[in-house]
C-alpha positions as CSV (number, residue, x, y, z in Angstrom):
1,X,0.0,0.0,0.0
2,X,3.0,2.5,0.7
3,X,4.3,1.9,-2.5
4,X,1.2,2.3,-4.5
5,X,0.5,5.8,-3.0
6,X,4.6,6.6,-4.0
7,X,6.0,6.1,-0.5
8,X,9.2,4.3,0.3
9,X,8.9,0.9,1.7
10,X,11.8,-1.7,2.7
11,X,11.1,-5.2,2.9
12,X,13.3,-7.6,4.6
13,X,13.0,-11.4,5.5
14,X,15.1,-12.1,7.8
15,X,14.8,-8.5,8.9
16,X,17.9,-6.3,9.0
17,X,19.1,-4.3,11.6
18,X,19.2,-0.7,11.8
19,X,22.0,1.9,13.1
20,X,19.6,4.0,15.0
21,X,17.8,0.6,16.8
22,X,20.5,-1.7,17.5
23,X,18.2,-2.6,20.7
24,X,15.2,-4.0,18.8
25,X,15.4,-8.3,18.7
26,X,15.4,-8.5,15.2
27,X,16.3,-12.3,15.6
28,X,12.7,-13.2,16.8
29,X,11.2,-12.3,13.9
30,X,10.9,-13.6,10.5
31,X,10.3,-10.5,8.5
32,X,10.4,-6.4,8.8
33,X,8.7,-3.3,6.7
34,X,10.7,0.0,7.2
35,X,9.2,3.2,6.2
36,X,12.8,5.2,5.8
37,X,11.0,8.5,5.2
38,X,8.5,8.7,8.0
39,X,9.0,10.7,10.8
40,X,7.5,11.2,14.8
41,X,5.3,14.1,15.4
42,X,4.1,15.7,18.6
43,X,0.5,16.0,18.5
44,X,0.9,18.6,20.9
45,X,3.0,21.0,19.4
46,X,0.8,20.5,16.2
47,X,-2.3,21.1,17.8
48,X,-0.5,24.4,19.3
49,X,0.9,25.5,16.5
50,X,-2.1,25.4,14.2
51,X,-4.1,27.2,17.0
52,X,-1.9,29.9,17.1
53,X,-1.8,30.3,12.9
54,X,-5.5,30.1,13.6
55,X,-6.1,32.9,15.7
56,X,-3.4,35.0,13.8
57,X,-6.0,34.6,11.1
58,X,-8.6,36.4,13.4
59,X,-10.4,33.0,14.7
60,X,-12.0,33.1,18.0
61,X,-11.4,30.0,19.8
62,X,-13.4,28.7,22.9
63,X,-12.4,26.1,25.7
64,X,-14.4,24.9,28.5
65,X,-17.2,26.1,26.3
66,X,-20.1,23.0,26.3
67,X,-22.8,22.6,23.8
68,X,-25.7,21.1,25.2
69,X,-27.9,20.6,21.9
70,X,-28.0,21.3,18.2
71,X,-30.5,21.8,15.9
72,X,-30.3,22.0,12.4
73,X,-32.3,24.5,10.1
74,X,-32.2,25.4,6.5
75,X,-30.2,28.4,7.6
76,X,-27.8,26.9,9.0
77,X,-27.6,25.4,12.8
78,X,-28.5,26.2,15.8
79,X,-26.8,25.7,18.9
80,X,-27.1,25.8,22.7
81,X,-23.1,26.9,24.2
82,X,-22.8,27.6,28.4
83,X,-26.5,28.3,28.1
84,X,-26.7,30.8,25.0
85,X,-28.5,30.6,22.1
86,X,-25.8,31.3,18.6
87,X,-26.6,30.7,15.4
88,X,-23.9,29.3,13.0
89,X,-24.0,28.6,9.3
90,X,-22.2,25.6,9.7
91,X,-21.4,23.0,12.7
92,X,-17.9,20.3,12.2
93,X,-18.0,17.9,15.0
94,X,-14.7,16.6,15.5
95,X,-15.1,15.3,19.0
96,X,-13.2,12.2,18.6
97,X,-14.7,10.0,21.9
98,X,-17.8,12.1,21.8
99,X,-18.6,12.6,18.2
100,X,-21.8,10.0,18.6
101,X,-22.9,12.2,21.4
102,X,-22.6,15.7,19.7
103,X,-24.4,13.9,16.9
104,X,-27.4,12.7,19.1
105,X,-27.4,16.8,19.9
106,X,-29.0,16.8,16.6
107,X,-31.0,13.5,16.4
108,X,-28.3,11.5,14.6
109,X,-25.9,8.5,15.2
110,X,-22.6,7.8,14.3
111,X,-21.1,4.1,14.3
112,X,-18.2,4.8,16.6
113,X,-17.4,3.6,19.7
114,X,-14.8,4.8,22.1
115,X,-11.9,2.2,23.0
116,X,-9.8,2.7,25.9
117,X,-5.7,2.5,25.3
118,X,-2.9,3.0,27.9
119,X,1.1,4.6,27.0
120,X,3.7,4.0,29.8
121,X,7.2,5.9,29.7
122,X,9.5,3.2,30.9
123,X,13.1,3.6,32.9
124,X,15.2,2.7,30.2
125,X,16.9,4.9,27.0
126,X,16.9,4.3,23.3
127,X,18.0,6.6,20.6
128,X,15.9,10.1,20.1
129,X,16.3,8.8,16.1
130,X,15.3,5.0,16.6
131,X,12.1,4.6,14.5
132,X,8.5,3.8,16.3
133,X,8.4,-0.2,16.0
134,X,5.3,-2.0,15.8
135,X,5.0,-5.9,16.9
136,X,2.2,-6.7,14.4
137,X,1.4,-9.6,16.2
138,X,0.6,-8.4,19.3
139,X,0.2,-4.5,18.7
140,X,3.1,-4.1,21.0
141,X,4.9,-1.0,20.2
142,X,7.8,1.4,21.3
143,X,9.0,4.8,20.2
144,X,11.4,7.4,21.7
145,X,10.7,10.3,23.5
146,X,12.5,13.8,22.4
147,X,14.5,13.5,25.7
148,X,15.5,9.7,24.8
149,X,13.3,7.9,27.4
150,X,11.2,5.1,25.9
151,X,7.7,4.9,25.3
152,X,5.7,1.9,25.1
153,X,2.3,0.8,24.7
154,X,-0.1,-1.6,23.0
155,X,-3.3,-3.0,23.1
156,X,-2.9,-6.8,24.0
157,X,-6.6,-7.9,23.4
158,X,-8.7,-8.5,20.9
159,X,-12.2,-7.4,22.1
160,X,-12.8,-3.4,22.7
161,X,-11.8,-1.9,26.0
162,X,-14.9,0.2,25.8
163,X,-15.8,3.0,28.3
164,X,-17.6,6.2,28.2
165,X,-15.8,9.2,27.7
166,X,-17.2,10.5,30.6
167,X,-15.8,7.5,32.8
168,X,-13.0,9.0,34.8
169,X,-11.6,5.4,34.2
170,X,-11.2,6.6,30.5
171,X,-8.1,9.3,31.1
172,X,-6.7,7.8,34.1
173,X,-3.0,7.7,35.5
174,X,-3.0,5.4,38.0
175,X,-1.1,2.7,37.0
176,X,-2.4,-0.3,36.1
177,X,0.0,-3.3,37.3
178,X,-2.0,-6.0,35.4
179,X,-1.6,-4.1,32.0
180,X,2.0,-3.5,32.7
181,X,2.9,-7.4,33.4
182,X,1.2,-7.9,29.8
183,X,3.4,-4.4,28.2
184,X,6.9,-5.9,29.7
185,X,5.5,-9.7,28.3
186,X,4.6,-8.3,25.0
187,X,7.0,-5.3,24.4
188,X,9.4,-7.5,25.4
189,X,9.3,-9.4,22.2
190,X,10.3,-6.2,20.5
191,X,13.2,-5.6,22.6
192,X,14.6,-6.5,25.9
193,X,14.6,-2.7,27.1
194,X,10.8,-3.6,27.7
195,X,11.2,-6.9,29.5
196,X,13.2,-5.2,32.3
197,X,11.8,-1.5,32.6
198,X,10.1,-0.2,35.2
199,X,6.9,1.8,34.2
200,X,7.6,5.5,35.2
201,X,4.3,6.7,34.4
202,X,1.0,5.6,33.0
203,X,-1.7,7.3,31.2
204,X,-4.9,6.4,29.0
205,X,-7.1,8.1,26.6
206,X,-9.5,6.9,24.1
207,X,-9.4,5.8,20.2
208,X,-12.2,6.9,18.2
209,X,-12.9,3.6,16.6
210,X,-15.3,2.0,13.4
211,X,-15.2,-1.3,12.6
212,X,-13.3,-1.0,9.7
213,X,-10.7,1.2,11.0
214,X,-10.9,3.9,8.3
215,X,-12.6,7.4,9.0
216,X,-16.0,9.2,9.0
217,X,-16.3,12.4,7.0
218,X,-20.1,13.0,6.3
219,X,-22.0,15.5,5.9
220,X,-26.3,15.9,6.7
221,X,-28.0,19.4,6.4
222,X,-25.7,22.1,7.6
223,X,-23.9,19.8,10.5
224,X,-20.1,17.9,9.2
225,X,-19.0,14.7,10.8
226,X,-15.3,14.4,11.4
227,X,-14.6,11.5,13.5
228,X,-13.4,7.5,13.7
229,X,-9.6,8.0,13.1
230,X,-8.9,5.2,15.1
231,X,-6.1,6.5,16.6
232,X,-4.4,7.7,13.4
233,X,-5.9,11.2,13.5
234,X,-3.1,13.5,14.1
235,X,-1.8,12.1,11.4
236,X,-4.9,12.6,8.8
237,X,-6.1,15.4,10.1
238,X,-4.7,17.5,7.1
239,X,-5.8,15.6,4.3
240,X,-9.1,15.1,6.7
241,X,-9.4,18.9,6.5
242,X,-8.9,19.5,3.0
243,X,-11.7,16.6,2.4
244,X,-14.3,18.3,4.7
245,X,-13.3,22.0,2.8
246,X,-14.8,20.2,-0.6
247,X,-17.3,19.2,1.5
248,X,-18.4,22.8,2.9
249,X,-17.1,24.7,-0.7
250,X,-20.8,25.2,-2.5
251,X,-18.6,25.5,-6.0
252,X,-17.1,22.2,-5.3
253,X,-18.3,19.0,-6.6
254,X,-17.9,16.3,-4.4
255,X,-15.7,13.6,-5.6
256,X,-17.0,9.9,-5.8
257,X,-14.0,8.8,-3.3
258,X,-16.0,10.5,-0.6
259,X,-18.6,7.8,-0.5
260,X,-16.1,5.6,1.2
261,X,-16.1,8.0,3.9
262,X,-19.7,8.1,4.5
263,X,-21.6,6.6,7.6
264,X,-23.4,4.6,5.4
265,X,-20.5,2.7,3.7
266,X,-20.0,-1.0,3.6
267,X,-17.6,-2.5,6.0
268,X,-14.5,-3.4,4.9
269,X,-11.4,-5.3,6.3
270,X,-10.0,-3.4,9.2
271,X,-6.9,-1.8,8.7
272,X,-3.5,-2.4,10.9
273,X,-4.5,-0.7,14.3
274,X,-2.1,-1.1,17.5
């Protein structure tokens, strides 16, 4: 698939080692894919820096702002926010978790579901430029941190973790010693770094999730749905956003493609997700 859409992609069986990840246990597997171009991102600073090119550009943005209910009209939308009555022309819910909720605002569904996932920074080092490295087996995964500390995380299970978003359980940091005997047994395949680390800290947040792993970008009446990335969303979200401008330009046509990103599509087979 990397190669069809012009990406570089390495293929080894037996896998070989590289430079920058001498630590990874290449010898227990049978095969590797290496992606030499692609790079780690912090959602963070993303998120930061296109607020701040956002409100250079005059935008007013609100936190800590709710809205409690929606209602469409052939105007536009409107919408209830800490109590207030506004009136928009157009709505874009891209509440990840609670996109199915903001949608039942306004009297629709959306097939997502919210599925729980934990990330641990262990007490062990590995190279600020070793690659993210994925145990497609398991899901087990690592990935440095700026400062050189390892990350690690993973799902180990094969039915949802599902909780509401509104579950304190959903974004907790206690540390879960269960889940972390099943990070060092998994992660551990991936390198020994994992086997004998000692969780420094422990966080979880929630996936956006459809069943085939791919997104929802739909639009009914005046309201756009932006939501089900799966986990991959900071990583779409620009080619998300240029999808859901065709979808709000009236001089646009909207492309066939778009179909496939409808609620209403067939399901197909799930993508990788870890």
């Amino acid at each position: 698939m990397q190669a069809r859409n012009g990406e570089p992609a390495v293929y080894d069986a037996p896998p070989a080692p590289l430079e920058t990840a001498p630590e990874l246990a290449y010898d227990r597997y049978g095969a590797s894919l290496f992606s030499p171009t692609a790079a780690l991102a912090s959602p963070k600073k993303i998120v930061d820096a296109v607020a701040g090119a956002a409100r250079a550009e005059g935008v007013e943005l609100r936190t800590d702002a709710p809205v409690t209910d929606l209602t469409p009209t052939d105007e536009g939308v409107e919408l209830a926010v800490d109590g207030e009555t506004e009136r928009t022309d157009i709505v874009i819910n891209a509440a990840g978790a609670w996109a199915d909720a903001v949608a039942g605002l306004a009297g629709e569904s959306l097939p997502v579901t919210p599925d729980r996932r934990r990330l641990s920074v262990l007490d062990a080092s590995i190279s600020p430029e070793a690659p993210l490295a994925v145990d497609v087996d398991t899901g087990a995964y690592v990935l440095p941190r700026a400062d050189g500390r390892l990350y690690a995380g993973g799902k180990f299970r094969p039915e949802p973790d599902r909780v509401s978003p509104d579950d304190p359980a959903a974004f907790t940091t206690e540390f879960d010693s269960a889940y972390g005997n099943r990070l060092r047994t998994n992660g551990g395949r991936l390198t020994d770094l994992v086997a004998d680390a000692t969780v420094v800290e422990s966080w979880t947040g929630l996936y956006a999730m459809t069943d085939s792993r791919v997104p929802i970008i739909d639009r009914r009446r005046n309201i756009a749905h932006v939501t089900g990335f799966s986990g991959h969303g900071i990583m779409q979200a620009p080619g998300a956003a240029m999808v859901v401008a065709r979808l709000l330009d009236p001089d646009q046509t909207v492309a066939r493609p778009l179909a496939a990103l409808s609620r209403d599509r067939p399901v197909t087979t799930p993508d990788i997700q870890f």
